[in-house]
N, C-alpha and C positions, 0 to 999 in steps of 0.2 A: 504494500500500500504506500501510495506517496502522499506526504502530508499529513503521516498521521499527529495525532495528539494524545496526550493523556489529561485526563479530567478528573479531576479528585470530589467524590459524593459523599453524603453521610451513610450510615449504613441502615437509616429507613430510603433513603432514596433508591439504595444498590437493591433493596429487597422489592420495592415497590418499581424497578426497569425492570428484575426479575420475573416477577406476576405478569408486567406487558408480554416479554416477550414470550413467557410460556403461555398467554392467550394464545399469540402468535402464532405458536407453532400449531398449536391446538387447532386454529384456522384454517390454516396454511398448511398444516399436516406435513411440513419439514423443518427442518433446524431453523432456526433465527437466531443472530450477533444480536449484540448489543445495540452496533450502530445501522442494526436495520428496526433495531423498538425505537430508538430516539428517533428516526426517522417519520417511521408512522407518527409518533407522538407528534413531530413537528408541522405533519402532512395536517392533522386533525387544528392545530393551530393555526393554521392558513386557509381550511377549510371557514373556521369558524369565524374569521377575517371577511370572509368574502360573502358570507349567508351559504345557507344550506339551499342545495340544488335536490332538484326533484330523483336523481341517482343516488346523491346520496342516504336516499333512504330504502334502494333498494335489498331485499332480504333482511330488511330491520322487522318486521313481521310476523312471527312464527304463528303459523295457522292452521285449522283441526283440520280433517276431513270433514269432517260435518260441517266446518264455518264455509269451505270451499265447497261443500253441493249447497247448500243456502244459498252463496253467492251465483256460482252456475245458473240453479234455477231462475234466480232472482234476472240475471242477464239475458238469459234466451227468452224470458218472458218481455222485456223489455226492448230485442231485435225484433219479436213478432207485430210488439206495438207499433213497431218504428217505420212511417211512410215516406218515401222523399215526395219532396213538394214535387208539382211539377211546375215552371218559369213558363210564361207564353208570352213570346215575343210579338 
């Protein structure tokens, strides 16, 4: 690595990059560095700079089956309602 650095933390700090980054891996389902949790972390602080985008809430969601056939139905019901106008010129 060129450029690295060293960075002196306390030892709730080191325990609580620890928890990041094993979310992390737990995610991402491989290893994660250090300086791929400060990253995220810094990702999430830029993110929250700019306002939250309609992506970023994708899979924030955890839903039943049963909430996903309620919805289903709820939708097909709602394509059957659904007429296009017709425009006459």
């Amino acid at each position: 690595m060129v450029g690295v650095k060293s960075v002196k933390v306390s030892r709730d700090i080191y325990a609580r990059l620890c928890e990041v980054a094993g979310e992390l891996q737990v995610r991402l389902k491989r290893p994660v560095s250090f300086d791929e949790a400060m990253r995220y972390l810094l990702s999430l602080r830029e993110r929250k700079r700019r306002g939250v985008v309609i992506t970023d809430l994708a899979g924030s969601w955890d839903m039943s089956d049963e909430e996903w056939a309620e919805i289903k139905v709820d939708l097909e019901g709602a394509w059957r309602r659904w007429k296009v106008l017709e425009i006459k010129s």
